[in-house]
C-alpha positions as CSV (number, residue, x, y, z in Angstrom):
1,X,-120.0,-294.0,57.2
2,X,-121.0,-293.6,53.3
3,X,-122.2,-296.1,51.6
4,X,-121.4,-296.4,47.5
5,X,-124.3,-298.2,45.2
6,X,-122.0,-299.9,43.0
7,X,-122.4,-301.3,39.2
8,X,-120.0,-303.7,37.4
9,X,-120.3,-303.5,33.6
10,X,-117.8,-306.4,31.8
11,X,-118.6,-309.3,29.6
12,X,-116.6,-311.4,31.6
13,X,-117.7,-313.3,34.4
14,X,-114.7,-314.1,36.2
15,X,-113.4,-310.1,35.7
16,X,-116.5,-309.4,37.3
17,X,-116.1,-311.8,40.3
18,X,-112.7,-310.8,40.8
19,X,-113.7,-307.3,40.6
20,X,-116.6,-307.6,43.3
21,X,-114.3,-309.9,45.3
22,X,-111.9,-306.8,45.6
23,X,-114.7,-304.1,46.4
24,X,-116.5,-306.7,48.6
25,X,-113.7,-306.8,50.9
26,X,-114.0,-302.8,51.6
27,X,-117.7,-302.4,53.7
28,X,-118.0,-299.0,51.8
29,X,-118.6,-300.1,48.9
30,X,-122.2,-302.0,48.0
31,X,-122.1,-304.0,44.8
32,X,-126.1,-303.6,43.0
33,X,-126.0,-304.8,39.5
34,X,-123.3,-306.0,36.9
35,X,-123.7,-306.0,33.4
36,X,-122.3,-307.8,31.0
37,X,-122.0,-305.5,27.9
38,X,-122.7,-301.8,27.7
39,X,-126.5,-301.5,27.0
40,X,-127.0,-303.6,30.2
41,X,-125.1,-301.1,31.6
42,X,-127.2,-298.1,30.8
43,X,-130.1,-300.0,31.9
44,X,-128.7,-300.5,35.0
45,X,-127.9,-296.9,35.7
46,X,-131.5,-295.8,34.7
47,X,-132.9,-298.4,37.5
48,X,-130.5,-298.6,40.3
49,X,-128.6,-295.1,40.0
50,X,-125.4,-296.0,41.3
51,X,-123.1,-294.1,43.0
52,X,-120.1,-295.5,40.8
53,X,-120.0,-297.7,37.4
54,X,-116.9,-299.9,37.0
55,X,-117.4,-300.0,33.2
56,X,-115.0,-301.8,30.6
57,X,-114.1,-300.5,27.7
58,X,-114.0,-303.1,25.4
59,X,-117.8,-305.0,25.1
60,X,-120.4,-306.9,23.0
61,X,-123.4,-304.8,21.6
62,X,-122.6,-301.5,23.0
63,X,-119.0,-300.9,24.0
64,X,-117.6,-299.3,27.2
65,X,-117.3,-295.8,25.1
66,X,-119.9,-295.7,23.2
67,X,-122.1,-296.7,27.2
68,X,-120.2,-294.3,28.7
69,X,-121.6,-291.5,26.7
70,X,-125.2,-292.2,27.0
71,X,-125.0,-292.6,30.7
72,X,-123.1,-289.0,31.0
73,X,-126.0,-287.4,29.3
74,X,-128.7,-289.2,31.3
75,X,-126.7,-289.1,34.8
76,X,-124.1,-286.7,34.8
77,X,-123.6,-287.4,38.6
78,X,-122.7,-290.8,38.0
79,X,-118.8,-291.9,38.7
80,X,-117.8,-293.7,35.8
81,X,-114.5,-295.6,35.9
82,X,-113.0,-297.4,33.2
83,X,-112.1,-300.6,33.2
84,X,-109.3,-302.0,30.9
85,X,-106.2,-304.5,30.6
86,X,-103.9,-302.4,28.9
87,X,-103.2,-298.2,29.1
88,X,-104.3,-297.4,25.6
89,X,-103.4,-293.9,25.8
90,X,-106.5,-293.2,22.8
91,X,-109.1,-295.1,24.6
92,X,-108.1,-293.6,27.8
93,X,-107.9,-289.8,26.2
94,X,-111.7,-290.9,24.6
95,X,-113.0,-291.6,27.9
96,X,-112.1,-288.5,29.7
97,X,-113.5,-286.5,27.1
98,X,-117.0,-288.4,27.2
99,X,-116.9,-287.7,31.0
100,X,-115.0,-290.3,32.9
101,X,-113.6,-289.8,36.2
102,X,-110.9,-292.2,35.9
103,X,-109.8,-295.7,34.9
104,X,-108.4,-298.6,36.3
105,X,-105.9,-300.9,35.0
106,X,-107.2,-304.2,35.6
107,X,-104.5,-306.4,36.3
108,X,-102.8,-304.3,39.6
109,X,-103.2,-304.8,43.3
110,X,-106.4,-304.6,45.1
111,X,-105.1,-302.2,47.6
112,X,-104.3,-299.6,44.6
113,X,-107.9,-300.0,43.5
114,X,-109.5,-299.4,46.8
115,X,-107.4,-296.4,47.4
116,X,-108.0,-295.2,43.9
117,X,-111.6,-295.6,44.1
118,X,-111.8,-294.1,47.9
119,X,-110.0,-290.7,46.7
120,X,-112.4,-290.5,43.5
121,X,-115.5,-290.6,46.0
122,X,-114.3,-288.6,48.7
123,X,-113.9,-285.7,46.7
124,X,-109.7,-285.7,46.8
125,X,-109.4,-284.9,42.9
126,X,-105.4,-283.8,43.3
127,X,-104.8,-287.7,45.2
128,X,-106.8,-290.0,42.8
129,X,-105.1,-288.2,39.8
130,X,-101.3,-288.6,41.4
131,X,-103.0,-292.4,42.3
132,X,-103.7,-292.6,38.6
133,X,-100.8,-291.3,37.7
134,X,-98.8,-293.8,39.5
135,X,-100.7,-297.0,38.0
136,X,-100.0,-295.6,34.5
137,X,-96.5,-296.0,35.1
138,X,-96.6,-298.8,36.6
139,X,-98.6,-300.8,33.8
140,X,-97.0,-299.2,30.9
141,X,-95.3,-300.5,28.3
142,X,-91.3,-299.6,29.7
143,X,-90.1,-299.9,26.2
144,X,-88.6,-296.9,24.4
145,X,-87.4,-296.2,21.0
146,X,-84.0,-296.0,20.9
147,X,-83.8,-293.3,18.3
148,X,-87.1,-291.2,20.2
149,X,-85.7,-287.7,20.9
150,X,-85.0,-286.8,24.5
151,X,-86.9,-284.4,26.9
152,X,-83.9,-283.1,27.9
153,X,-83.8,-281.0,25.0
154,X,-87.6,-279.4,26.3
155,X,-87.7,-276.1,27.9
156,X,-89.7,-275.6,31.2
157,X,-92.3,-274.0,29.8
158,X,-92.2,-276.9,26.6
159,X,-92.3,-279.5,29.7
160,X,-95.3,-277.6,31.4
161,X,-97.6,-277.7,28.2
162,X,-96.7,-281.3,27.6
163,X,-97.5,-282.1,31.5
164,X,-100.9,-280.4,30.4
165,X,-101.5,-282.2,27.1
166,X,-100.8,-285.5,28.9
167,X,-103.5,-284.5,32.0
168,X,-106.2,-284.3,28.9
169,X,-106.7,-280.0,28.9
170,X,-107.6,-278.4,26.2
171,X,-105.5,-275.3,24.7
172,X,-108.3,-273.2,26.0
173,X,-108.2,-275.0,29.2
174,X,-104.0,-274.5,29.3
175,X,-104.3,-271.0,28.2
176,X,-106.1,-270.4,31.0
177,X,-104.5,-272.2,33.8
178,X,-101.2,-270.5,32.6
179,X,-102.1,-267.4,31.5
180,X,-101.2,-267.0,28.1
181,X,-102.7,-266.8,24.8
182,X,-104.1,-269.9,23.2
183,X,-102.5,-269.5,20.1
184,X,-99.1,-269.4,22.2
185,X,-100.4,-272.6,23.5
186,X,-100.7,-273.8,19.9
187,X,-97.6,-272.5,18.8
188,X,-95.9,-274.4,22.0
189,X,-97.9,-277.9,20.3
190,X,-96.4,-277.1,17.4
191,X,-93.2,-276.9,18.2
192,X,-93.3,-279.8,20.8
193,X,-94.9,-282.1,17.6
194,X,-91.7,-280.8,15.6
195,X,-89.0,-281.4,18.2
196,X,-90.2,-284.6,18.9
197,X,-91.1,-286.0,15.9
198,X,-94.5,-287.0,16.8
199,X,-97.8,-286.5,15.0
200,X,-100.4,-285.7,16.9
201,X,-101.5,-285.1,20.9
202,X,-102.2,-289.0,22.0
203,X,-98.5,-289.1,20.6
204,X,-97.3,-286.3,22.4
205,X,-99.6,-287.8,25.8
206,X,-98.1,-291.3,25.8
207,X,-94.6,-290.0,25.2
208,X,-95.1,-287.7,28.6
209,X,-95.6,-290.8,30.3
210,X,-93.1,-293.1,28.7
211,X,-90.4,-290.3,29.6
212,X,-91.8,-289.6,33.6
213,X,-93.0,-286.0,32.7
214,X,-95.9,-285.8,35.9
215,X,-99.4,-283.8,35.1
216,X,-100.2,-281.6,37.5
């Protein structure tokens, strides 16, 4: 059976109980260290090497971000996952792009965060992303403007580049994956930002999830 080293990084004592009362439950998983604000954190990593860090965004002295960027250019191997109480699609976005694996909502049942976290370190990338998926939509905000434009009025293709947007790729990245041009991709962003009547891509990302559109 593996074994995952495990580092808690939050400035909150009882988050962090609560958080190693969950994991402690699952023999897999080995709490090592917590932290209680993000330098801590990068200590940490440097002396214990954990297989996982559990790391909150928001924290004193260096926050979760700002941690989280340091440690992916010391130990890329690391499995960062964010921690945070609400599904701030730009903090989310920021994370992934600094080299997160994940996040976790913090406020959902320990069952979804074992089998979250089991799928992230077993190597099933397609399962902890429909997992993630899943506690996205559960935690979201279920409100909707009532004047927001419909996706009905998408086309599949529209509906594919937006599932892709909302997944975090890059046009290069969708270019790719679909085999078109990246300035097709670009003109498709355009057109979605237009028909929606939304400004940029975190826009276009949280209303993919407001409105059930999957990534892939």
């Amino acid at each position: 059976m593996n074994q995952y080293k495990v580092v808690i990084a939050d400035d909150h004592l009882f988050a962090r109980e609560g958080i190693r009362s969950v994991l402690e439950a699952d023999e897999t998983f080995l709490i090592v260290g917590e932290a209680a604000d993000g330098l801590e954190a990068v200590e940490l990593c440097k002396e214990l090497q954990p297989h996982l860090l559990l790391l909150d965004i928001n924290m004193p002295n260096v926050n979760g971000l700002e941690a989280l960027r340091k440690i992916k250019l010391l130990f890329p191997s690391i499995h960062v996952v964010m921690l945070t109480v609400s599904d701030d699609v730009k903090d989310l976005f920021t994370a992934i792009q600094y080299g997160a694996q994940g996040y976790l909502i913090k406020n959902m049942e320990p069952d979804d965060w074992l089998e979250y976290l089991h799928a992230l370190l077993g190597d099933q990338p397609e399962v902890s992303r429909k997992i993630a998926n899943r506690l996205f939509h559960r935690f979201r905000s279920s409100t909707t403007s009532d004047d927001e434009p419909s996706p009905v009025s998408l086309t599949p293709r529209e509906r594919e580049i937006l599932s892709r947007v909302a997944s975090g790729e890059t046009n290069k990245q969708i270019a790719q994956r679909l085999v078109i041009a990246e300035n097709t991709v670009k003109n498709h962003i355009k057109n979605l930002l237009e028909k929606l009547q939304l400004d940029n891509r975190v826009q276009l990302a949280a209303y993919a999830v407001r409105h059930g559109i999957e990534t892939k």
